[in-house]
C-alpha positions in Angstrom: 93.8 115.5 142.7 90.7 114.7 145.2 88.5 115.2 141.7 90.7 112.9 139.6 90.5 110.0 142.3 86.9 110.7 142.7 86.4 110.0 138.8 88.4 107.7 137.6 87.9 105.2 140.6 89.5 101.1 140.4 92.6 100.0 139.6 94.4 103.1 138.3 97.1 100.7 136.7 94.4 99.6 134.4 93.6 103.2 133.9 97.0 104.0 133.3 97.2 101.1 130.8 94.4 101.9 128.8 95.9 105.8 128.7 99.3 104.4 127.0 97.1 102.5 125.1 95.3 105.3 123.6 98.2 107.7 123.3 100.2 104.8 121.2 96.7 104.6 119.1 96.7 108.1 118.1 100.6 108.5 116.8 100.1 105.0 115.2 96.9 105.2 113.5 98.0 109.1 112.3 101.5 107.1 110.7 99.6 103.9 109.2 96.5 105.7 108.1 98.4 107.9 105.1 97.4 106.0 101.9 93.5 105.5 103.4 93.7 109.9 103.8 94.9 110.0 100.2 92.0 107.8 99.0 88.8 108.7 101.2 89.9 112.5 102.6 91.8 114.0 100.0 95.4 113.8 101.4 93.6 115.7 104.8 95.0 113.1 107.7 93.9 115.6 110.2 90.6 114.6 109.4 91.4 111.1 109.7 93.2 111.5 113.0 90.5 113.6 114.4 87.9 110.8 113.7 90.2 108.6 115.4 90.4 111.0 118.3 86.7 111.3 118.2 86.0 107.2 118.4 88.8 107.1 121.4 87.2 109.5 123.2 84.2 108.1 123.1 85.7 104.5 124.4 87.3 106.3 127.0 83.8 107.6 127.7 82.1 104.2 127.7 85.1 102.9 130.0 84.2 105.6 132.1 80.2 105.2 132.6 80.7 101.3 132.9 83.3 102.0 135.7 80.8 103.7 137.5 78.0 100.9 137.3 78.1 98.4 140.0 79.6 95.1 138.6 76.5 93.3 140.3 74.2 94.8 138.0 75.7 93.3 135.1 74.8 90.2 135.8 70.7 91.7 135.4 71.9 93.3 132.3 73.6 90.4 130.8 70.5 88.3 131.3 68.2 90.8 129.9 70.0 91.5 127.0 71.1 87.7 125.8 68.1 86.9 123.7 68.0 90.6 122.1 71.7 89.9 121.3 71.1 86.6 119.5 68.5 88.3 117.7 70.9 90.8 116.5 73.4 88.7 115.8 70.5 86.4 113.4 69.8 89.9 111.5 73.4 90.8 111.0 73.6 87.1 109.4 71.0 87.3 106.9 70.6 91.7 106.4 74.0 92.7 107.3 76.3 94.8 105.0 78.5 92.1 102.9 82.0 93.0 102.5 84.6 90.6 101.2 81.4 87.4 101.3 81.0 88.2 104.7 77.7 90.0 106.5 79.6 91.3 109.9 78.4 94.9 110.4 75.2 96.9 110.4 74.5 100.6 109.8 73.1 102.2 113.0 72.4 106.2 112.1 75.1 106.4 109.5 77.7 104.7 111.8 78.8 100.8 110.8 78.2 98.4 113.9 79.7 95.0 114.8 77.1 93.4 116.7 79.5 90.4 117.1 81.7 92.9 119.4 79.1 93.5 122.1 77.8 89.3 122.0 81.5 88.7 123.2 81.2 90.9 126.2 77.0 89.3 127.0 78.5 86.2 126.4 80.9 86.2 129.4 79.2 88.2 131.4 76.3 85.6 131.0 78.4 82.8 131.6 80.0 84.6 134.7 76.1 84.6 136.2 75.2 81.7 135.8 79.0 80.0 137.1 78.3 81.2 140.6 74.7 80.4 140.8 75.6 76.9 140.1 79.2 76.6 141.6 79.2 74.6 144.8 75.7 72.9 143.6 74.8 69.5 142.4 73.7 70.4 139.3 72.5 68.3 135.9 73.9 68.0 132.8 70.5 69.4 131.7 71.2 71.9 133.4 74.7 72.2 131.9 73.1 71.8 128.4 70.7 74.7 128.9 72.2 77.2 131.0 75.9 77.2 129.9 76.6 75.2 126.4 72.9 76.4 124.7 74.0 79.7 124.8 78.0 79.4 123.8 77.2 77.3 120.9 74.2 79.3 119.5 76.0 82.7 119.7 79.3 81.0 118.4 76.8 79.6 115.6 75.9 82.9 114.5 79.3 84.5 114.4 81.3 81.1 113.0 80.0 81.0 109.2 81.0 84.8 108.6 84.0 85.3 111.0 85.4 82.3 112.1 88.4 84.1 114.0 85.5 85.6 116.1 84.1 82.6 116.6 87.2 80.3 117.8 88.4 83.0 119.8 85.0 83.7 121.9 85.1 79.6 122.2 88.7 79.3 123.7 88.0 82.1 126.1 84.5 80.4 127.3 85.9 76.7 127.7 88.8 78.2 129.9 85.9 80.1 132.1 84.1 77.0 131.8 87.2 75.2 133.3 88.4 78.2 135.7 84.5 77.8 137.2 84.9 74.4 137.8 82.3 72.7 135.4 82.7 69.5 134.9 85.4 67.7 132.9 82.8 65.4 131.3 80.8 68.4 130.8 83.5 70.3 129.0 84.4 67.2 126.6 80.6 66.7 126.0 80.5 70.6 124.8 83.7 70.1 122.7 81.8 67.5 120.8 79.0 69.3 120.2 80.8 72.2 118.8 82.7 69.7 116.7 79.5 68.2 115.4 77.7 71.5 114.3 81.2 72.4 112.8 81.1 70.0 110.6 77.6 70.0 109.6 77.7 73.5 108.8 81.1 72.7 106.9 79.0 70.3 105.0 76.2 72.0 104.2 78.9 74.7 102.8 80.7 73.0 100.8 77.5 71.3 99.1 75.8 74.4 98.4 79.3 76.4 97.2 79.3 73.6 94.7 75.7 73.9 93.5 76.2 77.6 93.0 79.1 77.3 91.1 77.7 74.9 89.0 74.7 76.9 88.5 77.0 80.2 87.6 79.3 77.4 85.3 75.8 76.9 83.3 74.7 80.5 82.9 78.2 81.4 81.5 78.0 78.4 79.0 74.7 79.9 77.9 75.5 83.1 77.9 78.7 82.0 75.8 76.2 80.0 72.9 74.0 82.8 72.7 76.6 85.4 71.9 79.2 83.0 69.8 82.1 83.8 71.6 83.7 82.8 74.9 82.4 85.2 78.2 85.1 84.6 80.8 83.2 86.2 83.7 83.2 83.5 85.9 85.3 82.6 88.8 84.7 79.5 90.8 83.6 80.2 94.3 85.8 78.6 97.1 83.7 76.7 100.3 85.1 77.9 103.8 87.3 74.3 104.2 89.0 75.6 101.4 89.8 79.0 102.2 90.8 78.3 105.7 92.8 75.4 103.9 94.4 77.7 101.1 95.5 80.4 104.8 96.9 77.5 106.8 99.2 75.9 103.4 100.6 79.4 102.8 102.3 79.4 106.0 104.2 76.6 105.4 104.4 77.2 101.4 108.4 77.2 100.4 108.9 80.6 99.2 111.3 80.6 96.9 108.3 79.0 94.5 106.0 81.6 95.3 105.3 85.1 93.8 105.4 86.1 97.0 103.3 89.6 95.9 100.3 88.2 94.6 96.7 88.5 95.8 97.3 85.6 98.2 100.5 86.7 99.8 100.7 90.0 99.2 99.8 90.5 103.1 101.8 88.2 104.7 104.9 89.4 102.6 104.4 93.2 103.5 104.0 93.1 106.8 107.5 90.4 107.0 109.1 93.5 105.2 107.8 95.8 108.1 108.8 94.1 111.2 112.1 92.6 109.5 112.9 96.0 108.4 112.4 97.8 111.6 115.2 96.0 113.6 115.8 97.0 117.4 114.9 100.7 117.8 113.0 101.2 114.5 113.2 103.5 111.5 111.2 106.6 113.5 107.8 107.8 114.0 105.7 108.2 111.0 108.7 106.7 108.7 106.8 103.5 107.8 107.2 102.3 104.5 105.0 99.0 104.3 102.1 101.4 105.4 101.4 102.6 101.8 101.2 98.9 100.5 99.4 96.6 103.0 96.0 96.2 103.2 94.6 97.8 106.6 98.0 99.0 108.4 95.6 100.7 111.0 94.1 97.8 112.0 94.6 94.0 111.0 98.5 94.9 111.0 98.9 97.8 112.9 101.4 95.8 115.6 103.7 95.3 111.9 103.6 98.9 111.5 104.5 99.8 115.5 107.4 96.9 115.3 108.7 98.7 111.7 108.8 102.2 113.5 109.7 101.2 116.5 111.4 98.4 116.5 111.1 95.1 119.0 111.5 97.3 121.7 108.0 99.3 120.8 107.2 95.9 120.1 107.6 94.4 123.4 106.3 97.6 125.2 103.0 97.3 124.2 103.5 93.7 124.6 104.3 94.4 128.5 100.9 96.4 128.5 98.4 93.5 127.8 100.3 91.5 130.2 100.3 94.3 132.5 96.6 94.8 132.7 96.1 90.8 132.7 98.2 90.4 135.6 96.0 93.6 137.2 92.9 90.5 135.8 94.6 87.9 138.0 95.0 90.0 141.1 91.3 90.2 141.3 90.7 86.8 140.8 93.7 85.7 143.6 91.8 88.9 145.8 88.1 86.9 145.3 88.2 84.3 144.1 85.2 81.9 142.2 83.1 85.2 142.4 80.7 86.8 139.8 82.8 89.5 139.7 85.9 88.0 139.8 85.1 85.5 137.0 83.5 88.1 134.4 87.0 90.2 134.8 89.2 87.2 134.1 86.8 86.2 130.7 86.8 89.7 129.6 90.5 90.5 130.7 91.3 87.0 128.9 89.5 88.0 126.0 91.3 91.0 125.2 94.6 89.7 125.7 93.9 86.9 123.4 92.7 88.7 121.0 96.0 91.2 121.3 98.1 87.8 121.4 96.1 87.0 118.1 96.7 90.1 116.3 100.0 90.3 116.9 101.3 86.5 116.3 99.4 87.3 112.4 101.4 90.6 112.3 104.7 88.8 112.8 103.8 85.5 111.0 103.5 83.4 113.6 99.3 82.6 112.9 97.0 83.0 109.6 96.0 85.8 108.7 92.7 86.9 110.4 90.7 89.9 111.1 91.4 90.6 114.5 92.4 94.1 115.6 94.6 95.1 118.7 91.9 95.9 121.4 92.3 99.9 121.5 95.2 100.8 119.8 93.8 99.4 116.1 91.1 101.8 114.8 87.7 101.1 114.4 84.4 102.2 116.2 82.7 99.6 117.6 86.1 97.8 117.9 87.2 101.0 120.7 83.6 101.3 122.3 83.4 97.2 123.1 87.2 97.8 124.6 86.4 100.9 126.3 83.4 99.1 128.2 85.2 95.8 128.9 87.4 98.2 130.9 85.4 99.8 132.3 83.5 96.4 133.7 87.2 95.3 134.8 86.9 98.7 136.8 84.2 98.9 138.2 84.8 95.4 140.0 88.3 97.0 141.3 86.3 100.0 142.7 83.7 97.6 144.5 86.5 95.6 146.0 88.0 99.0 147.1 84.1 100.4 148.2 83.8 96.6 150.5 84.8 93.4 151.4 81.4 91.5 149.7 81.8 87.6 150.8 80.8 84.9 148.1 77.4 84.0 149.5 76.3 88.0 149.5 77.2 88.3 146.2 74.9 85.2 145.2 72.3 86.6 147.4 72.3 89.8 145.4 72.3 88.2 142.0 69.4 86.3 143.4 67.7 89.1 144.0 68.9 90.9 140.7 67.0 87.5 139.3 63.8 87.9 141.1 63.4 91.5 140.6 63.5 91.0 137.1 61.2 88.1 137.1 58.7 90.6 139.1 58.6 92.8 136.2 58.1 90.2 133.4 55.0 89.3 135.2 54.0 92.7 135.7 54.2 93.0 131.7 52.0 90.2 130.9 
């Protein structure tokens, strides 16, 4: 017993949340991932399950180094690792592997990485440093400009054009830090427009170059048609992002009696209606899904459809209560300490992943469009678990420092200060 306290120090509701989570993951993912065994593993859903196991323990593993960190040095790690994360992020755009006209993911040693994942977790942290440095200070709106909106809108910049979910979601979780650290109203309207200005210039630019490319593909098929006498019906007209988030946003309110409603464009929405309508109160049973061997990604983009279907609202609302759970665990810290670095990078990190789980859910049950958001670790996916597992453990390891000592507001600056001038000490020992 001594061992287990020693180890898995912090909040042990938020361990024991993230436990359920897990356990939930593994008889879920085993259920949904049936058809994607068939296809990839030749029927073997061991192996499938056992990769799963494999990726959860290694989140539970990063949950468990990060715990151990102090949360003070993430503000130095953060800082450090902001511009490197950009960077990343501007490779991913223009090398990244494309799936479905979207470059998301790299390939790190044979493993498929979402650098977008680990900018979400800099991102706050970032924005959690530099809050109490200037909290309490008259500072600029240069200062504002640089320090706070530069990065949010470069990093939402570089996520936006290829995963616009992403993109809105890390937005919405930094304006509320933004407003919880008590920037500026004016501030925070002046970094709305912003946002809304580069939105639209990057929808323009979109939808003028979607058009020249389909005009230029509409010309070599009319060539290629005169040159072998007979029509080549090859080509299919390209849509610009307005459209396509147009075309998700009218198919929720479409009348479906006019629709086919199995088609390429509703085929998702209609199979995951059939799942949770179909599972009722208590459910149809553990690995008795039906809707698993027809929509797209059960284990992941609808994996809360699946749970409802075999479990029912009840298994619905369950892990439901967990996300609040641990966010309520979020808001105890920030009541305990409040307007501190460590306070304020738990609530954007704890508000991240229960917006994201809000998110994934509300598309499961039709309540939002259909994005690509999975439920933070229960959904599989490797970089997906690992991001999770660390932003729990960061949640932790502030829990365990609050446990360790009573740190007052102006220490805490002090040793972020100090975090800041060590590492300036050894940028000018490089040069």
């Amino acid at each position: 017993m001594n061992f287990i306290n020693k180890t898995f120090r912090g909040d042990k509701v938020i361990w024991i949340v993230a436990l359920i989570l897990a356990i939930i993951s593994l008889i879920v993912v085993y259920s949904a991932t049936s058809a994607l065994a068939v296809s990839k593993y030749q029927g073997d859903t061991g192996k499938v399950l056992m990769k799963h196991l494999s990726m959860l323990l290694f989140g539970f593993a990063m949950m468990l180094v990060a715990s151990r960190i102090n949360y003070k040095r993430y503000a130095k790690i953060a800082l450090l690792l902001m511009i490197p994360c950009l960077a990343l992020l501007l490779y991913t755009l223009a090398f990244g592997r494309n799936i479905n006209d979207a470059n998301r993911s790299i390939n790190l040693g044979g493993f498929s990485f979402q650098p977008s994942e680990m900018a979400k977790i800099i991102l706050i942290t970032y924005l959690a440093r530099q809050l109490i440095m200037i909290e309490g200070s008259v500072y600029k709106f240069k200062d504002f400009l640089l320090k706070l909106a530069l990065p949010i809108v470069v990093t939402a910049a570089l996520i936006f054009s290829e995963n616009l979910s992403t993109a809105v979601l890390l937005i919405a979780v930094c304006m509320v830090l933004l407003f919880i650290g008590r920037v500026k109203f004016l501030h925070l309207l002046a970094l709305v427009g912003i946002l809304v200005v580069g939105m639209g210039a990057y929808l323009g630019f979109d939808a003028v170059k979607t058009n020249v490319e389909n005009k230029h593909h509409r010309k070599a098929q009319e060539a290629q048609t005169l040159t072998i006498g007979e029509k080549v019906d090859t080509f299919h007209e390209k849509q610009n992002r307005i459209q396509t988030w147009s075309n998700r946003l009218k198919s929720m309110g479409e009348d479906k009696e006019n629709i086919d409603p199995f088609d390429d464009k509703h085929m998702q929405r209609s199979y995951a209606d059939i799942a949770v309508a179909s599972g009722s109160v208590f459910g149809k049973g553990p690995g008795k899904s039906e809707q698993r061997n027809f929509l797209p990604h059960p284990y992941s983009d609808f994996i809360y459809a699946i749970i409802i279907e075999e479990y029912g609202i009840v298994g619905g609302v369950i892990v439901l209560l967990l996300y609040v759970i641990l966010f309520t665990r979020v808001l105890r810290i920030v009541i305990k300490r409040p307007l501190t670095f460590g306070s304020l990078m738990a609530f954007g990190l704890g508000f991240l992943v229960i917006m994201q789980a809000m998110v994934n859910m509300g598309v499961s049950i039709g309540l939002l469009p259909v994005t690509g958001q999975p439920l933070p670790f229960v959904s599989m996916g490797g970089t997906s678990l690992m991001a999770t597992g660390i932003i729990f453990g960061m949640i932790l390891s502030v829990t365990r420092n609050m446990e360790d000592d009573e740190m007052n507001k102006e220490q805490e600056i002090q040793a972020i200060t100090e975090t800041e001038d060590d590492n300036e000490r050894e940028l000018e020992s490089g040069d």
